[in-house]
DODRENTOR-995297 format. One line per 2 residues: number of its first residue (from 1); their letters; for each residue x, y, z of C-alpha. Coordinates in nm, 4 decimals, always signed. Layout:
// residues N
NUM> A> X,Y,Z; ... $
END
This chain:
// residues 402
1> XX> -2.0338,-1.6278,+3.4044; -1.8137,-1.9083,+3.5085 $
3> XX> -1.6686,-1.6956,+3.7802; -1.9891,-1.6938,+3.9607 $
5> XX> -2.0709,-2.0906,+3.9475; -1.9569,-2.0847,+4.3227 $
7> XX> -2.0578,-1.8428,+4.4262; -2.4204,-1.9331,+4.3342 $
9> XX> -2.3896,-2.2733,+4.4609; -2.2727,-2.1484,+4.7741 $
11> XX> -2.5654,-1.9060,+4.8001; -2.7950,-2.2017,+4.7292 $
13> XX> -2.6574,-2.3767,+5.0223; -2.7526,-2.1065,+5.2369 $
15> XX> -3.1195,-2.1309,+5.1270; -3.1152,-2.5358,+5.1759 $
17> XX> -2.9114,-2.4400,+5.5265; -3.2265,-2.1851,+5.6411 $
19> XX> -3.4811,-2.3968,+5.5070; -3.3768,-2.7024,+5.6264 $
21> XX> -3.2011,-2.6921,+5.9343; -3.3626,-2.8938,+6.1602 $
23> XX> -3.2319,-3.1889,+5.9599; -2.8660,-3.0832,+5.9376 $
25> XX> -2.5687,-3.2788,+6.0947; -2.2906,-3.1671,+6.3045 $
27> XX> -2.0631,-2.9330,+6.1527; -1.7464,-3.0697,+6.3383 $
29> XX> -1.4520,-3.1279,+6.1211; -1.1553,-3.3142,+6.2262 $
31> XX> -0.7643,-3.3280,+6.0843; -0.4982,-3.5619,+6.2722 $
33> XX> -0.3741,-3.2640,+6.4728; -0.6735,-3.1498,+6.5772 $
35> XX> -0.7268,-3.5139,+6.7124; -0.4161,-3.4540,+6.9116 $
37> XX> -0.4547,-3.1391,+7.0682; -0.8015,-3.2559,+7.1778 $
39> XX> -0.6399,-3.5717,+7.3377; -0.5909,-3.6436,+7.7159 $
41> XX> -0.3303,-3.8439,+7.6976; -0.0110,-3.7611,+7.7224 $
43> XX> +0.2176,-3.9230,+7.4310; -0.0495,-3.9621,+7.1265 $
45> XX> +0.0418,-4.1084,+6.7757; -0.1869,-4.0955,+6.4866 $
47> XX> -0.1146,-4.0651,+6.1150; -0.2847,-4.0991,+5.7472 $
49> XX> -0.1548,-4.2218,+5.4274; -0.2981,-4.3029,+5.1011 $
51> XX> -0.1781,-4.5445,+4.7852; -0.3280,-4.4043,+4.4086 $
53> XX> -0.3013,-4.5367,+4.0990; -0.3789,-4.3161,+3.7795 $
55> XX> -0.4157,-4.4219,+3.4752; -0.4570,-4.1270,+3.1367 $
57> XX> -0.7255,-4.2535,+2.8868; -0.7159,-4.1898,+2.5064 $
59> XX> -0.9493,-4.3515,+2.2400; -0.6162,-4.4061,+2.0049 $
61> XX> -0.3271,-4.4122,+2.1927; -0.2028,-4.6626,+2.5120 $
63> XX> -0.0594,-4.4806,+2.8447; +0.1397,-4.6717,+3.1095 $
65> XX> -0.1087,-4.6479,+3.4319; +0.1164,-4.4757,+3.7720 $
67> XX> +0.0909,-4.7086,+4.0932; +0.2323,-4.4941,+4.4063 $
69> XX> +0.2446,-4.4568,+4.7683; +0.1748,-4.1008,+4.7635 $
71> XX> +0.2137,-4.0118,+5.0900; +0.2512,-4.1566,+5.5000 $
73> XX> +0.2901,-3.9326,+5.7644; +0.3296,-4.0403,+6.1484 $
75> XX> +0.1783,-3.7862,+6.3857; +0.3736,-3.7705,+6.7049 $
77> XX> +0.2570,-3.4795,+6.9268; +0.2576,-3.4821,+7.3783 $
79> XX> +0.0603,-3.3530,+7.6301; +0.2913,-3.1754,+7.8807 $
81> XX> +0.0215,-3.0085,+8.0513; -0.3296,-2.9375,+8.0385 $
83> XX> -0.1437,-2.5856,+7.8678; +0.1617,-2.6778,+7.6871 $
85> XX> +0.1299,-2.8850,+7.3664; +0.3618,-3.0117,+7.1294 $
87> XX> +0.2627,-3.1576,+6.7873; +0.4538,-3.2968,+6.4864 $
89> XX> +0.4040,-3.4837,+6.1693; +0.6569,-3.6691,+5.9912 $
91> XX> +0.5611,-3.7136,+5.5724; +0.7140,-3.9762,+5.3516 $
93> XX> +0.5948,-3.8979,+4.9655; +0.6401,-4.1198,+4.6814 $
95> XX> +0.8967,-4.3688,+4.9240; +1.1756,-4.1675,+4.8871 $
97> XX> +1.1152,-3.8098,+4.9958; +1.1183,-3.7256,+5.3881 $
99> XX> +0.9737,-3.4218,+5.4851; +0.8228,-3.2780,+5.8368 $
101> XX> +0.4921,-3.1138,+5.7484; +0.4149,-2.9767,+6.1294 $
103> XX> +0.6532,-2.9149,+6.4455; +0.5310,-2.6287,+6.6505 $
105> XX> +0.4465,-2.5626,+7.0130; +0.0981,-2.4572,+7.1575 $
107> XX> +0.0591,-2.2688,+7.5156; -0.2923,-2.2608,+7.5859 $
109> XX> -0.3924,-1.9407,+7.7708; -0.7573,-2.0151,+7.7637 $
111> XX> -0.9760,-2.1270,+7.5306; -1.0380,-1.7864,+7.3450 $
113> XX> -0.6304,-1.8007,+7.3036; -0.3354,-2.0242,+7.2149 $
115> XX> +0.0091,-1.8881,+7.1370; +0.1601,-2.1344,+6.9177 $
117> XX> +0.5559,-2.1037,+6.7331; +0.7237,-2.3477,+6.4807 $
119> XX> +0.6556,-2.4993,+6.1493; +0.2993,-2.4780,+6.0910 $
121> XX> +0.0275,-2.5063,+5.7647; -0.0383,-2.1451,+5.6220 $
123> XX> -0.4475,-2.1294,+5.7410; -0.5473,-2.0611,+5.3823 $
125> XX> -0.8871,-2.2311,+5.2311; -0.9536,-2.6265,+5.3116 $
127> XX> -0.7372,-2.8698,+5.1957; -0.4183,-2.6947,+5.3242 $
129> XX> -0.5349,-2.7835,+5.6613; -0.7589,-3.0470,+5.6293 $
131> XX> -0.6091,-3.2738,+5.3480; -0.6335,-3.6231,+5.5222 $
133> XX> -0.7504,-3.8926,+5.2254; -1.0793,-3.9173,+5.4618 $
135> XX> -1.1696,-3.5584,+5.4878; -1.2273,-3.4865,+5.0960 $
137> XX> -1.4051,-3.6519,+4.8249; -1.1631,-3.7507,+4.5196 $
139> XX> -0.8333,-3.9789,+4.5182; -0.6111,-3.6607,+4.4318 $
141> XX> -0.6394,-3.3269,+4.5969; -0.8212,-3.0332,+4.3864 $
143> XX> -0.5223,-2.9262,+4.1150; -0.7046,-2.5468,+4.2611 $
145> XX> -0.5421,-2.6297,+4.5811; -0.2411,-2.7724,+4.4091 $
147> XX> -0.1163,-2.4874,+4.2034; -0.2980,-2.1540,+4.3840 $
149> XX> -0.2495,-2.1951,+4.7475; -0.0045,-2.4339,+4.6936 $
151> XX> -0.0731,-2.7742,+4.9251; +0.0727,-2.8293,+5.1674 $
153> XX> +0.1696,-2.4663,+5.2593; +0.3383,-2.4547,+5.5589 $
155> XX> +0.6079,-2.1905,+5.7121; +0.7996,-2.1436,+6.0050 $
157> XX> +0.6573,-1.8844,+6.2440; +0.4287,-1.7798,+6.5562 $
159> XX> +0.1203,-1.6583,+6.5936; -0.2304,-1.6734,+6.8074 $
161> XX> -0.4944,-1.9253,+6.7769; -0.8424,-1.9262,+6.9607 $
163> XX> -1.1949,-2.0219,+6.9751; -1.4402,-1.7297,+7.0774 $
165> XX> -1.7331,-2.0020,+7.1516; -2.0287,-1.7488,+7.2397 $
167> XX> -1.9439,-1.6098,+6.8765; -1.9152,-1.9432,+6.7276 $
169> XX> -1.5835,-1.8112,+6.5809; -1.2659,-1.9610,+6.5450 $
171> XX> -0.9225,-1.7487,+6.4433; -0.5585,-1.8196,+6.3713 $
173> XX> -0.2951,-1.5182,+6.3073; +0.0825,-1.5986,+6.1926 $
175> XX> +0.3548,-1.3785,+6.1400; +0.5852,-1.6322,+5.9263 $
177> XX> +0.8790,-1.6589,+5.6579; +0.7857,-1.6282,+5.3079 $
179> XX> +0.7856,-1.7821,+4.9515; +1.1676,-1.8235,+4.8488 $
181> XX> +1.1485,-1.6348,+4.5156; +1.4948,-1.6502,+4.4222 $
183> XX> +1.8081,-1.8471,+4.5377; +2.0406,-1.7907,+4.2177 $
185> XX> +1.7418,-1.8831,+3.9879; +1.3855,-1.8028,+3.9783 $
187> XX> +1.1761,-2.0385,+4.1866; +0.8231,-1.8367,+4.0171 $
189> XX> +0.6473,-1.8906,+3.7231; +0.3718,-1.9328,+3.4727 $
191> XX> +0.3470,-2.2874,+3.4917; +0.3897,-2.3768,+3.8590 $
193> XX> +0.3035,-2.0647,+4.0141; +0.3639,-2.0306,+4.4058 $
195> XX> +0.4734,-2.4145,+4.4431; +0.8041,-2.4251,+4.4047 $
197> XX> +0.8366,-2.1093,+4.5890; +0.7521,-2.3262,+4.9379 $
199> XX> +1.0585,-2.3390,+5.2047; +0.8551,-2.6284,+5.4406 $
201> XX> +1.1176,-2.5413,+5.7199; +1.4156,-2.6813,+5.5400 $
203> XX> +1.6918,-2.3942,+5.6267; +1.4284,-2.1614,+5.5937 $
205> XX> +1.5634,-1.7802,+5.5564; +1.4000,-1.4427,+5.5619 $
207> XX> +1.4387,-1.1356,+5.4113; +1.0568,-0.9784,+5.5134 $
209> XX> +0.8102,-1.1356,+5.7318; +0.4432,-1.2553,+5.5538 $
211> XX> +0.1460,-1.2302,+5.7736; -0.1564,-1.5113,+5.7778 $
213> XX> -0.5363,-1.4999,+5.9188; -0.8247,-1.6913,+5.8499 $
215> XX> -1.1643,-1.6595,+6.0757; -1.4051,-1.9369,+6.0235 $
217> XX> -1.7819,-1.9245,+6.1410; -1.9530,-2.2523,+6.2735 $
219> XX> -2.2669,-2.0979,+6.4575; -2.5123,-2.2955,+6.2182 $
221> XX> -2.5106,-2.6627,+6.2442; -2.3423,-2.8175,+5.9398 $
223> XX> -2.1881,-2.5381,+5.8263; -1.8532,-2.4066,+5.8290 $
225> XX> -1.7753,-2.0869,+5.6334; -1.3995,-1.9569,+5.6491 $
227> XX> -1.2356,-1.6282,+5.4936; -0.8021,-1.6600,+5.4717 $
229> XX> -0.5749,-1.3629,+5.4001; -0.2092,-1.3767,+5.3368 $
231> XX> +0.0142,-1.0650,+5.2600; +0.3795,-1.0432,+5.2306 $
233> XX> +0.7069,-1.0562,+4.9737; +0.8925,-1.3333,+4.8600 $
235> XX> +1.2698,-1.3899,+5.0143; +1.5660,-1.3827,+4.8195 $
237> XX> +1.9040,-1.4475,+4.9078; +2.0923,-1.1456,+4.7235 $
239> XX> +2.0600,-1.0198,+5.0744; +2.2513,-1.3693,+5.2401 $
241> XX> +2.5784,-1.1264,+5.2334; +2.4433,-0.7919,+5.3808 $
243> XX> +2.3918,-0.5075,+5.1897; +2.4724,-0.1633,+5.3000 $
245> XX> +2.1268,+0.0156,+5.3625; +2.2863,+0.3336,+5.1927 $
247> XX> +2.3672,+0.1063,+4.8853; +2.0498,+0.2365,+4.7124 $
249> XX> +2.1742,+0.0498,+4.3872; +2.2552,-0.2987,+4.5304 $
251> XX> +1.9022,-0.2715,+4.7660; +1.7603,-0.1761,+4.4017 $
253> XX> +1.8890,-0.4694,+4.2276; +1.8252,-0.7094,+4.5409 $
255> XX> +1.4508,-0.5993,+4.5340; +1.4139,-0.6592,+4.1669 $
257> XX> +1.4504,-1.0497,+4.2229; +1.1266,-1.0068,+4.5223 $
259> XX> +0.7561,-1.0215,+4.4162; +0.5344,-0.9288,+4.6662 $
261> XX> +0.1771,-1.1587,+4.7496; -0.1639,-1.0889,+4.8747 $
263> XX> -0.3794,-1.3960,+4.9125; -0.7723,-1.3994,+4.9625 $
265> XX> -0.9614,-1.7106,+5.0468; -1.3182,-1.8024,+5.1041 $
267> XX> -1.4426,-2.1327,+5.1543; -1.7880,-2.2973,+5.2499 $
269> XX> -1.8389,-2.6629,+5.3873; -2.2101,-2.7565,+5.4340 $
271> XX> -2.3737,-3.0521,+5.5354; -2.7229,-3.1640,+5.5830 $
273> XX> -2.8513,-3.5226,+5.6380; -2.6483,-3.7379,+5.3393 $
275> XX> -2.5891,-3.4486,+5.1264; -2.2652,-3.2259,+5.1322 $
277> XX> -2.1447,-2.9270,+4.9367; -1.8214,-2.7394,+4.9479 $
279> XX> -1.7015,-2.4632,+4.7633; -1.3657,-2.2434,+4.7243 $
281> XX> -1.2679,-1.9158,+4.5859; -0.8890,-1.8027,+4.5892 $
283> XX> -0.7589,-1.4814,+4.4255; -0.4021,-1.3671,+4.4321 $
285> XX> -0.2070,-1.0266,+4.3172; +0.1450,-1.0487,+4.2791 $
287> XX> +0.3504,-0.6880,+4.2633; +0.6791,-0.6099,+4.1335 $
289> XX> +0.6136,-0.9575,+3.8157; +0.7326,-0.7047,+3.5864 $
291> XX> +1.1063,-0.6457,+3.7231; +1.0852,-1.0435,+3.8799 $
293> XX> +1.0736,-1.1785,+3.5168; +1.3243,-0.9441,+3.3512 $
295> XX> +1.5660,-0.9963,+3.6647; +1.5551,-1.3555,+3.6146 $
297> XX> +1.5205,-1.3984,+3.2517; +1.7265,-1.7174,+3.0829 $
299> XX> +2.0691,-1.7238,+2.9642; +1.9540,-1.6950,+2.6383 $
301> XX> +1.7612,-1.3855,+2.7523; +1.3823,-1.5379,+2.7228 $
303> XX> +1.1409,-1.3466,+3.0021; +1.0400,-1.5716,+3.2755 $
305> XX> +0.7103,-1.5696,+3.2892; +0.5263,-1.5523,+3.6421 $
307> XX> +0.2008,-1.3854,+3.6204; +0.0394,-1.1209,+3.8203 $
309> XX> -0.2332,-1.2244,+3.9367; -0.3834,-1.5853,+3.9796 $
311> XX> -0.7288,-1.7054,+4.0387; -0.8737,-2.0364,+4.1625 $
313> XX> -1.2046,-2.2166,+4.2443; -1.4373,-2.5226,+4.2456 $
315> XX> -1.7800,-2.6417,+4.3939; -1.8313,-2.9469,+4.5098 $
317> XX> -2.1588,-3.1480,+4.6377; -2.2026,-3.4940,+4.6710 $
319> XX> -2.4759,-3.7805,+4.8519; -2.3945,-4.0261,+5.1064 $
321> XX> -2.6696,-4.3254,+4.9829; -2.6536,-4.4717,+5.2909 $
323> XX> -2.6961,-4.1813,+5.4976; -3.0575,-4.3396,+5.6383 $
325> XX> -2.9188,-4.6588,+5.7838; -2.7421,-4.6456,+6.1167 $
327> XX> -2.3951,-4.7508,+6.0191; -2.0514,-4.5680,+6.0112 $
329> XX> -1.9699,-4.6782,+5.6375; -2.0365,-4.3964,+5.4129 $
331> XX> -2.0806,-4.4582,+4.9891; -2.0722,-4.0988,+4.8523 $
333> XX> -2.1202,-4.0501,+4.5105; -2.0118,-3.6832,+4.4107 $
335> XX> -1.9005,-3.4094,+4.1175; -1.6579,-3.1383,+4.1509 $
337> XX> -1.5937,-2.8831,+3.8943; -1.2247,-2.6216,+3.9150 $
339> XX> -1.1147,-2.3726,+3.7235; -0.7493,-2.2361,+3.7909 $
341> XX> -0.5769,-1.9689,+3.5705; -0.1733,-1.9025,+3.7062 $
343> XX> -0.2050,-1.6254,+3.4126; -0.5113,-1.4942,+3.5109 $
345> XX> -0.3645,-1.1344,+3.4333; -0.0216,-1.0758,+3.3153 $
347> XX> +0.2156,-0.7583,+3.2228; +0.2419,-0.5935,+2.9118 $
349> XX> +0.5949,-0.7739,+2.8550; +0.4865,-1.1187,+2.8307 $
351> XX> +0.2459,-1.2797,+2.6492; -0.0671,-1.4790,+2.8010 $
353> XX> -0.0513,-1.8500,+2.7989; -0.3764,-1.9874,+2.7791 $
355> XX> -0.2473,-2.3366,+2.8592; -0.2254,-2.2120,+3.2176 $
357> XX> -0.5660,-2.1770,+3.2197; -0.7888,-2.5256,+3.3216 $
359> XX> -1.0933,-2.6458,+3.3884; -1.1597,-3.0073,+3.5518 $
361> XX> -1.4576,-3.2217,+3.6144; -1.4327,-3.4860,+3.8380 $
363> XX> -1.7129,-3.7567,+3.9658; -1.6726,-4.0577,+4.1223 $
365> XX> -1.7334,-4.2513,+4.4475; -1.6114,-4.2272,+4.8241 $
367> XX> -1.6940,-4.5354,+5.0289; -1.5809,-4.5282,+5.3812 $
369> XX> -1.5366,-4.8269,+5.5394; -1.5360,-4.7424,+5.8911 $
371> XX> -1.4417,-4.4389,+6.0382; -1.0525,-4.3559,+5.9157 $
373> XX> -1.0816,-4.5883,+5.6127; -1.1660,-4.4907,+5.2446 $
375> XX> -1.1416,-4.6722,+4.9080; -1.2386,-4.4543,+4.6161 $
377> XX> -1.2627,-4.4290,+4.2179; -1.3099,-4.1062,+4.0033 $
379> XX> -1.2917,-3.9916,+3.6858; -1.1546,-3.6442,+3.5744 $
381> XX> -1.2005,-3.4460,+3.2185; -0.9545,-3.2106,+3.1910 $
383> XX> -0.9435,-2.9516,+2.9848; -0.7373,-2.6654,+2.8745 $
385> XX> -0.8167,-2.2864,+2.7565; -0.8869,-2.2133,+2.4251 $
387> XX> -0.8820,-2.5712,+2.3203; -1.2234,-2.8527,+2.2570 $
389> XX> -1.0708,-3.1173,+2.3770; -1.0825,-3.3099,+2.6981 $
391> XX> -0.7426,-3.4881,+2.8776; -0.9411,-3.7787,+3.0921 $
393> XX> -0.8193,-3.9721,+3.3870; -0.9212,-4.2350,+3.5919 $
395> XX> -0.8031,-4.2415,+3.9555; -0.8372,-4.4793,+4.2089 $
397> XX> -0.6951,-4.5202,+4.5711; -0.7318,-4.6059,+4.9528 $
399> XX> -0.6748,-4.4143,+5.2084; -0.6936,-4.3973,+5.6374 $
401> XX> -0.6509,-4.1383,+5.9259; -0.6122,-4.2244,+6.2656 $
END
């Protein structure tokens, strides 16, 4: 039954949209490169960070709270033309950890198509595109988004992007690199998944090419509804030496350490007057697990243990109390409920961990200061399959976007 919690709330959305629509709000949504490649001028900087501190809660025992800068990144993006667009973002995480989450190149035909090529976030579900601290209720990111898709996604690659305005459609469509699945050792399993699978453009190699699409729909005002679809195989470098293509046995034995991945998405973002609901469904087969974990079992000959299939959602709605007073602060009390399994299904080799298996409730406030500026507070209940009790957290942060 659990399974279709989202899907109900995002059918009851639908009825609220229909019968209600005269009072709903714009359904424009915004990210820091968006802002750029909607800018006229011709160097732009922008940027968003955010500081957290958690702190886990138990009745009988005392846990050290975490204070960290989790992330800044500097936008730095310029306006050659009216046609040709550049965009980057530079990411510090936790102080010490560089990385650059965007640097690709945009040709703008017209505005039902942009050709765009570099190092760009894989268009799958929400948060991978939109995860600025302002865009999304909560001081962390959904642990869906963390472990399923996994944030922040992105791959070096080229593709098409457009806006097909009498439709009220927009597109994107990537050919890119894929997941490295092996590099000596496996980079897949139970536990983490996908995540430590992600090249993010650091001496990125390929062995197949992935493909990525998502189509979003915006014709009714408030609403956004989006559908993602990723399908590919994961690279691995037993092929960094060549291989003779009539070495059936090495190509054999190479292709035992690749899983292959097909990703669906849909997602729902709805708001009408103060109230706003969101909603996410991902579901991923992996092929070839079997082979994958016996290929890249321990020295002490223990399985790996990387699932075949994963499966991820939440739903989300929440009430901005001062929605009636004409002011750009915001104070939006919401709940969120997830459930992510990373051993949703599994072969007949290994056995089924039910501690990869969670469910989390989260509530808490959002108050925006101004436009760009957030402090918020949550609590999450975590808890884990086949077990009563509840791991709880309390979260707390501020965070901008400019």
């Amino acid at each position: 039954m659990k399974k279709f919690l989202l899907l109900s709330v995002l059918a009851a959305a639908s009825v609220m949209l229909f019968a209600q629509s005269s009072d709903s709000v714009s359904n424009m949504y915004t990210n820091t490169a968006t802002n750029l490649l909607g800018s006229d001028s011709k160097l732009v900087i922008g940027g968003y960070g955010e500081v957290h501190y958690n702190q886990p809660l138990e009745s009988d025992v005392k846990h050290n709270g975490e204070l960290d800068v989790h992330r800044v990144v500097l936008l730095f993006g310029y306006n050659f033309t009216d046609r040709v667009q550049f965009v980057s973002e530079i990411e510090m995480e936790h102080v010490d950890e560089l990385y650059v989450e965007q640097a690709f190149l945009q040709y703008k035909l017209n505005d039902y198509v942009n050709f765009r090529g570099g190092l760009m976030l894989v268009p799958m579900g929400i948060i991978n595109e939109y995860h600025e601290p302002t865009t999304f209720n909560g001081v962390e990111r959904p642990l869906v988004e963390k472990y399923i898709v996994p944030t922040t996604w992105r791959e070096i690659g080229a593709g098409v992007t457009g806006n097909i305005i009498p439709a009220s459609i927009k597109y994107q469509a990537y050919i890119m690199n894929g997941f490295n699945g092996y590099d000596g050792a496996a980079k897949l399993n139970g536990k983490n998944g996908l995540r430590s699978g992600r090249q993010k453009g650091s001496e990125s190699y390929i062995t197949y090419p992935n493909y990525s699409v998502k189509v979003e729909y915006y014709g009714v005002k408030g609403l956004n509804v989006g559908l993602s679809g990723y399908y590919g195989k994961t690279q691995t470098t037993l092929y960094d030496k060549g291989i003779s293509k009539n070495d059936n046995a090495a190509i054999a034995n190479a292709d035992s350490s690749v899983v292959g991945v097909t990703m669906v998405g849909l997602d729902a973002r709805y708001r009408i007057s103060g109230l706003q609901f969101r909603g996410q469904l991902y579901y991923s087969k992996l092929s070839n697990t079997e082979q994958y974990n016996v290929f890249t079992k321990d020295k002490d000959g223990k399985l790996n243990d990387l699932g075949n299939s994963m499966l991820g959602y939440y739903a989300e709605a929440g009430y901005d109390v001062l929605n009636t007073f004409k002011t750009e602060k915001q104070l939006v009390p919401f709940v969120r409920y997830e459930y992510y399994n990373t051993h949703n299904t599994v072969d007949s080799n290994i056995s089924h961990n039910k501690g990869y298996g969670k469910r989390v409730v989260t509530t808490g406030l959002s108050f925006h200061l101004t436009k760009g500026a957030v402090v918020k507070a949550d609590m999450q209940f975590i808890n884990t399959d086949g077990t009563d009790k509840y791991a709880k957290v309390f979260n707390a942060g501020v965070g901008v976007m400019f």
